[in-house]
N, C-alpha and C positions, 0 to 999 in steps of 0.2 A: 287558704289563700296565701301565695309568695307575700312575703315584707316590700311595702315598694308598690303592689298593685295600685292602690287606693288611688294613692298621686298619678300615676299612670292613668287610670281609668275615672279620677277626675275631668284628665287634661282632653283623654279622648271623650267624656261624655260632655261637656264644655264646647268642646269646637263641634260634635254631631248637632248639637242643639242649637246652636248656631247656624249650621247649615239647614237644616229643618225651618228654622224659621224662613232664612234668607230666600230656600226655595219659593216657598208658601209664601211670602210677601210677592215677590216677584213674581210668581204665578197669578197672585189677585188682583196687582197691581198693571202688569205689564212692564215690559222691558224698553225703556227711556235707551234712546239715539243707540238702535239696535248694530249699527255700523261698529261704533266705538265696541262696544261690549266683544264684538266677534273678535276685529281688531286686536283686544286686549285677552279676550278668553285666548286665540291662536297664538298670541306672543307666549303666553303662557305655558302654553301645552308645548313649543317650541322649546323652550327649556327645560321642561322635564324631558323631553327627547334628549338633549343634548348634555342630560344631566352626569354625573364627574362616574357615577357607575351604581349600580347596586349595592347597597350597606350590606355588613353581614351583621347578622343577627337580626331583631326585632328592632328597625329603623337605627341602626347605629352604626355609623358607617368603620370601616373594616382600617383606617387610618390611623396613624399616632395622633393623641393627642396633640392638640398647636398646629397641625394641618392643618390647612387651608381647606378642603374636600369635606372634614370633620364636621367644620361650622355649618354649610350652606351647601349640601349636594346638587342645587341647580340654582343657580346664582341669577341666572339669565329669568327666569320663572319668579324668582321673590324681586327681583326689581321691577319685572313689569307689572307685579302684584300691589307691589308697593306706587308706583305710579298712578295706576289706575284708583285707588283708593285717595290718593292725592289727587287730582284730576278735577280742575275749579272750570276751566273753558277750553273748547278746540277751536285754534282759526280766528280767536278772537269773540265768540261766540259762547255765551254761559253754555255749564251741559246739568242736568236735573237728575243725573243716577243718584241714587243713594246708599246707604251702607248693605242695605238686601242686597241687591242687584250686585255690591263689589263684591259680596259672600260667595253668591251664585256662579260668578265668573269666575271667582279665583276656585272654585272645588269643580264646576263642570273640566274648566282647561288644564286643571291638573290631575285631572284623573286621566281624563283622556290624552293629555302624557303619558301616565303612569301605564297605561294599558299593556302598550306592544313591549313593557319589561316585563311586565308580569304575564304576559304571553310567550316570551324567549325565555322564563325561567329565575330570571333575576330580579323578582319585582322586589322592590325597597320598602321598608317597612314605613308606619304610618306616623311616624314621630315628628318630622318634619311637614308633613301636609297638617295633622292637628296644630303646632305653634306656626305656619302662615295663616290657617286658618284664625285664628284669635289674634294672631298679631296686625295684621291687615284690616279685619272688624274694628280691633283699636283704631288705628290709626285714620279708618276711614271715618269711625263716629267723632274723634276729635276735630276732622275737616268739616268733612260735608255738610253737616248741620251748620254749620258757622257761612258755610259758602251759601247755601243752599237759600238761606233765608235772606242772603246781603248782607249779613252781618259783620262779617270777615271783610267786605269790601269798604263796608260804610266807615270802621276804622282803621283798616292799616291801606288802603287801595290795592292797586298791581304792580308798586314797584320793590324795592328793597326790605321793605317790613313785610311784606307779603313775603318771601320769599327765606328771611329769617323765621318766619312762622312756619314755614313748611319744616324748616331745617329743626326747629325746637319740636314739632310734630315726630319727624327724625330718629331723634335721640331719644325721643320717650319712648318711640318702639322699639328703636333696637333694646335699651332697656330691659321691656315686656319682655323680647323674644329672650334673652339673656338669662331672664329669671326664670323665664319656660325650661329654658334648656339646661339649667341650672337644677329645676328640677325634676326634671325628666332622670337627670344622668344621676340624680344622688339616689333615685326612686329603684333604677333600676340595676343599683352596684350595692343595694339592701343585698348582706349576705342570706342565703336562703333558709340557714337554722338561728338566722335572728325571730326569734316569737318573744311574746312576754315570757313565758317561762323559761326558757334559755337562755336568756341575754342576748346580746351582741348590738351592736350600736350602728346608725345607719354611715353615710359619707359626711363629715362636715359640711354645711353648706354655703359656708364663707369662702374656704379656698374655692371649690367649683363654682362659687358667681364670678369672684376675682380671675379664675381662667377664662370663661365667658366670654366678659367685658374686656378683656387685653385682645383676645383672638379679635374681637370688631373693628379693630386696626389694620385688620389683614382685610381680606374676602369681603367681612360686615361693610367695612366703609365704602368699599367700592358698589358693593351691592344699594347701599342707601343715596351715595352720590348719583347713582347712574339713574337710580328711583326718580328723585327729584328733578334733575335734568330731562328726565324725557319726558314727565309731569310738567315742567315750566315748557321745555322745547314744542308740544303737542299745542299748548295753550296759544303760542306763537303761529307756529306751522302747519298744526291738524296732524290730522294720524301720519303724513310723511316724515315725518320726525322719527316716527319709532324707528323703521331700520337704520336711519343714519347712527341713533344713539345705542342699539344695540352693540355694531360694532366695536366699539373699546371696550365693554364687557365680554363679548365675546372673545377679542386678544387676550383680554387678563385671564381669562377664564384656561384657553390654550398655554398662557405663559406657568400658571397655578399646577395646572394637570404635567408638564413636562417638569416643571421642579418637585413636585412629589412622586414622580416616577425615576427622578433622583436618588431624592432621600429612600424610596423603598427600597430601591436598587443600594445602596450606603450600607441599609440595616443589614441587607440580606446578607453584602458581602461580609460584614462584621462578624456578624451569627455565625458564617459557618469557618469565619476564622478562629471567634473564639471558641468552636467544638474543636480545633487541635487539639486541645488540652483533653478533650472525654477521650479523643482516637486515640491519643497516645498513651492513656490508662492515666492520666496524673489527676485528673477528677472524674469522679461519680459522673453518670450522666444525667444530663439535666442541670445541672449544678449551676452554670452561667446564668440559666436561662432564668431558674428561683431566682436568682440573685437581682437577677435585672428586672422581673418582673415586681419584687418586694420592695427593691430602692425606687422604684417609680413609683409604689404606691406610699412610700415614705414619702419622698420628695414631694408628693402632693401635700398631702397633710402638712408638710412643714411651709407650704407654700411656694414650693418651685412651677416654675412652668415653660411653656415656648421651649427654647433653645436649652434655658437650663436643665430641663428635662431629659432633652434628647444628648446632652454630655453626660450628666447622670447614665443615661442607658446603656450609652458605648461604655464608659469605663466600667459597668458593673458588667456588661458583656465579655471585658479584657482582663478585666483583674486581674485573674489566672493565668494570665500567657505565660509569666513572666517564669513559670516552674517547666517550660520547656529548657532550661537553662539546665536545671539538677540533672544529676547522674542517676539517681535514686528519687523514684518516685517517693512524697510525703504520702503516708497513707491515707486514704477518700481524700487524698489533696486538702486536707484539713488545714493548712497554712495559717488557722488562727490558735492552734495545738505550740508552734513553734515557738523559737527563743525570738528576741525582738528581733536583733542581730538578722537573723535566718529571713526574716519577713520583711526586713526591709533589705535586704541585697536581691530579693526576689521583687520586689515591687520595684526598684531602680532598674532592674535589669527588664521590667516587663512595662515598665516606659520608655525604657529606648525600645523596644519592639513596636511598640505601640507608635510612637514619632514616627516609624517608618510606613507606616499606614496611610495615611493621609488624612487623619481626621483631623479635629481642628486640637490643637495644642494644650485648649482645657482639657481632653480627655490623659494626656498623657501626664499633665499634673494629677490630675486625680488618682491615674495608676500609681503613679510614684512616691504619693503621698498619701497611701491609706495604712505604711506602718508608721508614722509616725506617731505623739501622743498627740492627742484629739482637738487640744487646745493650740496645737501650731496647722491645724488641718483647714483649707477650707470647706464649707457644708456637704459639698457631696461626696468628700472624701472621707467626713465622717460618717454619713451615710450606709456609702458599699463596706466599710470597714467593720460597722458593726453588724449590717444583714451580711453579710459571708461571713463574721464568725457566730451569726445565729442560725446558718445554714450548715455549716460545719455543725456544731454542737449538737443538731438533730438530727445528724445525719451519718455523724463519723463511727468508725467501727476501733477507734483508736481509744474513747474514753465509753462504749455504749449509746447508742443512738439514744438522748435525755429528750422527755416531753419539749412541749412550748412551754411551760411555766418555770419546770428548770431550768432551760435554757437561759428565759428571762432573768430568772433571779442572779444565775454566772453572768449574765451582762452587769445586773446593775450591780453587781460586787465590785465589777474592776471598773466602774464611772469614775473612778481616784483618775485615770491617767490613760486606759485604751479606748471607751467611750463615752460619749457626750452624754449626761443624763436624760436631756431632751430629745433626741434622735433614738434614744432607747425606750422612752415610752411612747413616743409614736409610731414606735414598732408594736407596743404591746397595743395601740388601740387598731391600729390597724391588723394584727393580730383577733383581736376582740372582737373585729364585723368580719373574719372569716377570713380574712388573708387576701389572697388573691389563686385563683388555679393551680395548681401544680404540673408544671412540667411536664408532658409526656418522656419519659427513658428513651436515652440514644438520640 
């Protein structure tokens, strides 16, 4: 069995058995103010339509990290999920669903989204329908019973504390889903020759709550705001409420999808700037791309995220520009072989290139500043500084391509003055749970 299944196939046997019940209640039961439920099952299934695209891989969507798209593939679907599990009156009128029935709605209408992707070929994996599934069950059991029995009314009524209740209901779910997805993503970045007898160590699972919980600022908040709003707005207005409140989800959702079709467009152009450097023989192929892949998984563990991240990326994508400069190529572009002198007129020179790009101005200190000594560096400069000379050292044909454990140990020899001790063993433990892919050549 992969390292990783277990959490996996908790989360999905969790939300199946969930659904199981929800059916079977609601089967026994009947389906209470069947208007509302279609209502909310069709908002539902509306949004998995309109959802940001198919993930690649095994539910995980195909974006950088700190995207917006990453968190919440149908944003429009877990708000009205989340609504409908909040959902005390319509019109002014109590309503008597209960947690079965929000079960049932929110898995009939998101499947039945989910269908005509998985008929075109691109259907999305099941990660995110498992944590709306459990996250909405939450949030519905913390309501409904409360509402259901008058309880919720007899002490806070229908105005202001009612509506802080909603919001503390809220945040305890985004929470839930936070820690879901917190462990979904450490379950399924388990390197695959980590067993007991091997070793290897899973993801921290502190940094990836901490990324989580920051990304619910983006996408999360708007998704939970728009929740609760067309939950109170419904309770005023009856179901005409939903399309009005959809629309500004729907904006955000349009304004989200054209700024990540930005950044993607940003990475790409970067990428195939910083392959100048493979075309024109001054590095190995593939070389940017290690670099930038391992400083991201560095930068996690050390706690970088968002935006920091993505400076991180580019300048370990550019690092190297700066040897289209030389007359003579360094050999496998080993730039961490050279005298200080030599690395750092290539790193100044491969920040003014880098300036001329358009990224944002961290990136060009980072190039500019990774020969310097480590202690005048800031973090992600020490970073890329020590994986491209951990990439070099395993790869260079200038001293013998040396293990990972050699390599290691010439790192922590020179922690006197080229690199940080600390950004050096978070190389070795991220090292330790398998690294990260390796590059395809060219």
């Amino acid at each position: 069995m992969r390292p990783g299944a277990g959490t996996v196939g908790a989360v999905y046997g969790a939300a199946a058995l969930l659904t199981v019940a929800g059916f079977a209640a609601t089967l026994w039961q009947g389906i209470d103010e069947p208007s509302h439920a279609l209502a909310f099952g069709t908002l539902i299934a509306l949004g998995e339509l309109v959802r940001w695209g198919a993930p690649a891989g095994a539910g995980t969507p195909a974006a950088a990290p700190g995207e917006p798209q990453s968190r919440e593939p149908a944003p429009l679907a877990a708000a009205g999920a989340l609504a409908y599990a909040l959902l005390g009156a319509s019109a002014g009128a109590g309503t008597t669903h209960g947690v079965a029935q929000i079960v049932t709605v929110v898995v009939a209408g998101g499947l039945a989204g989910v269908v005509p992707h998985v008929a075109a070929g691109r259907g999305p994996g099941l990660d995110h329908l498992a944590r709306r599934i459990l996250t909405v069950g939450f949030a519905g059991l913390c309501f409904q019973p409360l509402y259901n029995t008058g309880e919720l009314t007899r002490r806070l009524g229908e105005g202001p504390l009612h509506a802080l209740f909603l919001l503390l209901v809220l945040v305890l779910t985004a929470l839930c889903d936070a820690v879901l997805a917190a462990l979904m993503h450490r379950a399924r970045t388990v390197p695959r020759t980590a067993t007991r007898t091997t070793g290897g160590t899973p993801v921290p699972f502190g940094p990836l709550l901490r990324e989580e919980v920051r990304a619910l600022l983006g996408i999360g908040s708007a998704v939970c705001a728009t929740g609760a709003v067309m939950a109170l707005g419904v309770a005023v207005a009856g179901l005409w409420a939903l399309p009005v409140f959809c629309v500004p989800l729907l904006l955000t959702q349009m304004s989200f999808r054209r700024y990540a079709a930005v950044r993607t467009t940003n990475r790409q152009t970067i990428a195939s700037l910083a392959r100048a450097t493979e075309i024109a023989g001054y590095t190995p192929p593939g070389h940017a791309r290690r670099v930038a892949a391992l400083s991201g998984a560095v930068g996690r563990e050390l706690g970088l995220s968002g935006a920091d991240l993505t400076v991180l990326e580019y300048a370990a994508l550019m690092h190297d520009i700066g040897q289209l400069s030389l007359v003579d190529p360094v050999p496998e572009g080993a730039t961490a072989l050279l005298a200080p002198e030599e690395q750092r007129r290539i790193a100044l020179l491969g920040g003014a290139v880098v300036r001329q790009t358009g990224v944002p101005a961290e990136v060009a200190v980072v190039v500019e500043r990774q020969a310097d000594p480590y202690r005048d560096q800031p973090l992600p400069a020490r970073i890329v500084r020590t994986v491209n000379a951990y990439d070099d050292l395993t790869g260079s044909a200038a001293t013998g391509p040396l293990g990972a454990l050699k390599a290691l140990e010439r790192l922590r020899l020179d922690t006197a003055r080229d690199h940080h001790p600390e950004v050096v063993e978070s190389l070795a433990r991220v090292l330790a749970r398998g690294g990260v892919a390796p590059a395809p050549p060219g």
